[in-house]
VOLUMDO-625976 format. One record per residue (C-alpha): x, y, z; residue number from 0. Coordinates in Angstrom, 3 decimals. Layout:
REC        c1        c2        c3  num
REC         X         Y         Z  NUM
...
REM end
This chain:
REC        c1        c2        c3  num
REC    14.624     9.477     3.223    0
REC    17.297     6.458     2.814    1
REC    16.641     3.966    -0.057    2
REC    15.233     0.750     1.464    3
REC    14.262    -1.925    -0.523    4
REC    11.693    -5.073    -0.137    5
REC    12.467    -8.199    -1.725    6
REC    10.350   -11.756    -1.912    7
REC    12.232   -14.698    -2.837    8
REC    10.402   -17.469    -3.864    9
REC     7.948   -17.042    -1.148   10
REC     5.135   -19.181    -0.762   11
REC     1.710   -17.738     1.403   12
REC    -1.363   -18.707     2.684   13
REC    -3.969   -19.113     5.994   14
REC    -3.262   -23.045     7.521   15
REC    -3.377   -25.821     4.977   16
REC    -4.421   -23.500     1.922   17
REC    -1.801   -22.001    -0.528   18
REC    -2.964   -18.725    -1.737   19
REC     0.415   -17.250    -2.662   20
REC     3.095   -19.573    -4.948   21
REC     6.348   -18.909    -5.627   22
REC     6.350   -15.223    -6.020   23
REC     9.753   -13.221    -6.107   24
REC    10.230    -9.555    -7.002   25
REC    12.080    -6.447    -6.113   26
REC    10.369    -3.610    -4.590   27
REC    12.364    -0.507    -5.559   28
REC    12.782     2.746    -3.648   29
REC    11.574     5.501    -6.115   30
REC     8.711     3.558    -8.097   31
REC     4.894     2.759    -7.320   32
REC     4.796    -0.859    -7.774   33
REC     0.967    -1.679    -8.577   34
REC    -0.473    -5.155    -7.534   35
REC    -3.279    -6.206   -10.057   36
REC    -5.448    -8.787   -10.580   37
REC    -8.650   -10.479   -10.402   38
REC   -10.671   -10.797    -7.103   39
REC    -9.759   -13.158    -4.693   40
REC    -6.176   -14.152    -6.761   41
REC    -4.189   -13.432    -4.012   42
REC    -2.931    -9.649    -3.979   43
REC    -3.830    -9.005    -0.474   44
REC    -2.618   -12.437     1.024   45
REC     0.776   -10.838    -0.627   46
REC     0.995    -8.019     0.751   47
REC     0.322    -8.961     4.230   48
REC     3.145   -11.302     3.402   49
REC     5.444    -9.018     2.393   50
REC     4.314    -7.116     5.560   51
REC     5.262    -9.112     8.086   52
REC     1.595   -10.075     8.875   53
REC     1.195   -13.231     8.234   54
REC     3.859   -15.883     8.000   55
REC     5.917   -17.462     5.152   56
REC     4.600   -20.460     4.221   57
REC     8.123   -21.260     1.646   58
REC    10.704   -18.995     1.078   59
REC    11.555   -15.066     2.845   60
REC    10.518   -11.557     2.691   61
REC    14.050    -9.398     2.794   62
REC    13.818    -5.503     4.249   63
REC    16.816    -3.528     3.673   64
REC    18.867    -6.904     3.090   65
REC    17.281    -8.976     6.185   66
REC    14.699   -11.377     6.555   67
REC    11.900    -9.905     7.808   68
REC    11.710   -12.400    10.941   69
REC    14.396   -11.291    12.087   70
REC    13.231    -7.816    13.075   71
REC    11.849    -6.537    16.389   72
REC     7.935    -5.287    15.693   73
REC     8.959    -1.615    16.396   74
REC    12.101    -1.529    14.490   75
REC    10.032    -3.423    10.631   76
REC     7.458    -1.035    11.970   77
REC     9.923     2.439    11.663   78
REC    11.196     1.041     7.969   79
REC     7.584    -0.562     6.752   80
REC     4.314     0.879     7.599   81
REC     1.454    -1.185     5.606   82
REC    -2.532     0.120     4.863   83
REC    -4.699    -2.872     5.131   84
REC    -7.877    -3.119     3.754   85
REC   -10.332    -4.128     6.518   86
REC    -9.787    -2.435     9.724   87
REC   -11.629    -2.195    12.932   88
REC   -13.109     1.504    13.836   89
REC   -11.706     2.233    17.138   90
REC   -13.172     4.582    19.772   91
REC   -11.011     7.487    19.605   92
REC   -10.515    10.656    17.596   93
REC    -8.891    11.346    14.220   94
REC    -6.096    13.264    15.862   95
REC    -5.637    10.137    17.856   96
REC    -5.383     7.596    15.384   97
REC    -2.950     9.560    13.129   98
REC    -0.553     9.700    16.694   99
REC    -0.438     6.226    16.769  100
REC     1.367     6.438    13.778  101
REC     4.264     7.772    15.724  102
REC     4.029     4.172    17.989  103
REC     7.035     2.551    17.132  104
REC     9.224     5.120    17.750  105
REC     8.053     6.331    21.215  106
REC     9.957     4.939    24.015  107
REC     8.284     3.810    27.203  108
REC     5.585     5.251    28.650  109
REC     5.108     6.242    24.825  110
REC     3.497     9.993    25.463  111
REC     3.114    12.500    22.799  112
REC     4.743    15.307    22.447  113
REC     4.705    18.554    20.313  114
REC     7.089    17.257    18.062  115
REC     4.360    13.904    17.508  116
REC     1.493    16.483    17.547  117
REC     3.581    18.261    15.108  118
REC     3.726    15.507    12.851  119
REC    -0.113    14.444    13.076  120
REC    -1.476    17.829    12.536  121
REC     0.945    17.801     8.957  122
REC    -0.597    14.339     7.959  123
REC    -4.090    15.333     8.204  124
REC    -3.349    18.502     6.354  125
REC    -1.433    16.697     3.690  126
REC    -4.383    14.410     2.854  127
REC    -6.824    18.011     3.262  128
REC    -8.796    16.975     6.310  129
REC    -7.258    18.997     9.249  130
REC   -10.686    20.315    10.713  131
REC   -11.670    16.472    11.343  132
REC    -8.211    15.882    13.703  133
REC   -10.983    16.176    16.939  134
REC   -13.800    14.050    15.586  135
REC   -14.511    10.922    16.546  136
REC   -13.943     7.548    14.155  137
REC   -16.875     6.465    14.334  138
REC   -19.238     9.582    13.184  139
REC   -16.872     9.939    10.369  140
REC   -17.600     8.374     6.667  141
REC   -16.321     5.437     5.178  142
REC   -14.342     7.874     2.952  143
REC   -13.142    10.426     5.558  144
REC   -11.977     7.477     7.791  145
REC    -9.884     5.926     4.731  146
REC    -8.031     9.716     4.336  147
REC    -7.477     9.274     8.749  148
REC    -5.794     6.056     8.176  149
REC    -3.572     7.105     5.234  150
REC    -2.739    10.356     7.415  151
REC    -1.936     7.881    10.033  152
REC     0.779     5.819     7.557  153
REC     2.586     9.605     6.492  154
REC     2.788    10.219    10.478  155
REC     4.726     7.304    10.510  156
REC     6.706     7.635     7.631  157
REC     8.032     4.600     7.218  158
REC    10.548     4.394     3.929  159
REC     8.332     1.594     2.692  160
REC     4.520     1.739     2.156  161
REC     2.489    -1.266     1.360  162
REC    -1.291    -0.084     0.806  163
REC    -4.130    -2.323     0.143  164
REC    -6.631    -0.703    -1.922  165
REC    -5.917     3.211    -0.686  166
REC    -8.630     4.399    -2.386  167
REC   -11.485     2.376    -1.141  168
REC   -14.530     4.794    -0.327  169
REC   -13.049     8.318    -2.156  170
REC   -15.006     9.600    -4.672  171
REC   -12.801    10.131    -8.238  172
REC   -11.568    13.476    -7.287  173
REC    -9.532    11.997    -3.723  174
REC    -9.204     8.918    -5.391  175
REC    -6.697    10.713    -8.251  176
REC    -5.081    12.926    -5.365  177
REC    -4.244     9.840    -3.641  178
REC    -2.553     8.170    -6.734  179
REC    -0.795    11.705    -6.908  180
REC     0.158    11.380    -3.044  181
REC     1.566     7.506    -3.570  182
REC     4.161     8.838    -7.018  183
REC     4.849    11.964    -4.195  184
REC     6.130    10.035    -1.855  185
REC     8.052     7.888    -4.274  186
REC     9.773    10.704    -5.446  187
REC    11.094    11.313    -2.025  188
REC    12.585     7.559    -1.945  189
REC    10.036     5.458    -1.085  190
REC     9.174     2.443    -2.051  191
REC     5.782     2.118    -2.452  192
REC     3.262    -0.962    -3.107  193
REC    -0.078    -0.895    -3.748  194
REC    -2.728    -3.061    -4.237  195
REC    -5.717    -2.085    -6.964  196
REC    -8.317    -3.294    -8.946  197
REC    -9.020     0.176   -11.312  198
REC    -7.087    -0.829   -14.029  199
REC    -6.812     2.604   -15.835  200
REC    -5.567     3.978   -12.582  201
REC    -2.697     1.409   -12.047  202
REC    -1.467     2.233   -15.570  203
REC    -1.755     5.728   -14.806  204
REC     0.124     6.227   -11.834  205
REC     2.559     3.572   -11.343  206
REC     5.599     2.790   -12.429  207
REC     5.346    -0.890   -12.320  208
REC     2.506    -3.185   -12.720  209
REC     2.473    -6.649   -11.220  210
REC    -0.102    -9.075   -12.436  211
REC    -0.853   -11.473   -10.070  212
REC    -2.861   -14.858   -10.888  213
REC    -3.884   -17.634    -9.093  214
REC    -1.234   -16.522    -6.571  215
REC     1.297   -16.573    -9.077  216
REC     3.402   -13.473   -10.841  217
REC     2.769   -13.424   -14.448  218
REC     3.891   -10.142   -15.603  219
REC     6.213    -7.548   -14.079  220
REC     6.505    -4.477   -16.558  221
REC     5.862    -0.886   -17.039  222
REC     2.731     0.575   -17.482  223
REC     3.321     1.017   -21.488  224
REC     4.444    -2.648   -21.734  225
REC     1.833    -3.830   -19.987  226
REC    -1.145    -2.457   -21.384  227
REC     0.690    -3.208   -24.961  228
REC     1.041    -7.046   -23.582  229
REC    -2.613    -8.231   -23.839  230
REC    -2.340   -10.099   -20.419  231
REC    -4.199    -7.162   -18.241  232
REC    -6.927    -7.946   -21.280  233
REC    -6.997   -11.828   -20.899  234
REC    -6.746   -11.467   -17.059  235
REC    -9.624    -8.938   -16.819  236
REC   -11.735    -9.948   -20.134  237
REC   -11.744    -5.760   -21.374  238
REC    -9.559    -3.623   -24.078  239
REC    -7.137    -1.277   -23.170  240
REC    -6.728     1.958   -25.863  241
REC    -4.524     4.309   -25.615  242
REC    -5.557     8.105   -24.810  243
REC    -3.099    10.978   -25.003  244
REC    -0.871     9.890   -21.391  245
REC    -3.934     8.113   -20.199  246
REC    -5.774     4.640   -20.968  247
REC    -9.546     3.870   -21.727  248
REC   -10.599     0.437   -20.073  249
REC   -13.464    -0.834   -22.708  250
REC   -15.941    -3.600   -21.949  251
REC   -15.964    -6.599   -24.696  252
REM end
């Protein structure tokens, strides 16, 4: 897996007329889980469908591998940057389906599957432990069983940079902590890895950088130590953060 980095400089985001994301620049390094935090509706996902390629600089770039982003074809960004958003139609197809399309962008025309594709999809959903669902339909599966489908889907692809927006949105605690687990995996293969959250605890736990985001704007960039030392996840969220053994308890005030 070659090291590709994603960069914002001083990029400015937002839908129209209304600024959601100001000013933000950061590195995104190959090797770390960078954790997006903050409150709801301060901007995280608006961010990282900027630094996606979905939606548009308003002010300033998104660089991948050293180039703008706007200056890539679809399928090539699409080969070096697969992203996870968080609201998703449910397509009529099956789970073995789905996790193909991963394979998309690199498929010349007439874009058929092969065994090597197959290959690939059959090792996603086994990765992410759901291999007997790769023939059910979408639709009759749970919200939870859908969200490991769609993360089976971004490994297919595997894409040197992952951008996920809330990965663990419908798992129960168990898949919830395997998924953290499969995000620092794939890290330590050379990824570079950004995710979005809103479980404190589990952000500290798992990645390697935390990124507090409010009102659209970057106001800390540190490891997980420093951070929960720094008394601006506390402000932000209103709770204490205590140390426990390598792990943190998230207290109510």
């Amino acid at each position: 897996m070659s090291d590709v980095m994603l960069q914002a400089e001083h990029l400015w985001a937002g839908y129209g007329r209304r600024v959601v994301v100001e000013d933000f620049s950061c590195a995104f390094r190959p090797g770390e889980v960078t954790v997006l935090l903050g409150r709801n509706g301060c901007g995280k996902s608006t961010l990282l469908r900027a630094l996606g390629g979905l939606l548009p600089a308003l002010k300033g770039r998104v660089l991948l591998d050293g180039q703008d982003m706007a200056a890539y074809r679809p399928a090539r960004r699409a080969q070096l940057l697969a992203t996870l958003p968080q609201g998703r139609d449910v397509p009529d197809i099956t789970a073995r389906r789905l996790v193909l399309h991963g394979r998309f962008p690199y498929l010349a025309y007439p874009r058929r599957y092969g065994p090597a594709e197959q290959a690939l999809a059959e090792a996603a959903l086994a990765r992410v432990g759901i291999p007997e669902l790769a023939d059910r339909p979408l639709k009759r599966l749970s919200g939870g069983q859908r969200q490991k489908v769609y993360l089976a889907m971004l490994l297919c692809q595997d894409s040197p940079v992952m951008l996920l927006d809330e990965p663990t949105t419908y798992l129960d605690i168990g898949y919830q902590l395997e998924t953290w687990q499969l995000c620092r995996d794939l890290a330590a293969q050379g990824r570079t890895v950004v995710a979005v959250s809103h479980d404190i605890g589990q952000s500290l736990r798992y990645g390697h950088r935390v990124l507090l985001v409010e009102q659209g704007r970057l106001r800390m960039d540190a490891g997980p130590q420093e951070a929960a030392a720094s008394g601006e996840l506390e402000r932000v969220f209103g709770v204490r953060i205590r140390p426990v053994d390598e792990d943190y308890l998230i207290i109510a005030p």
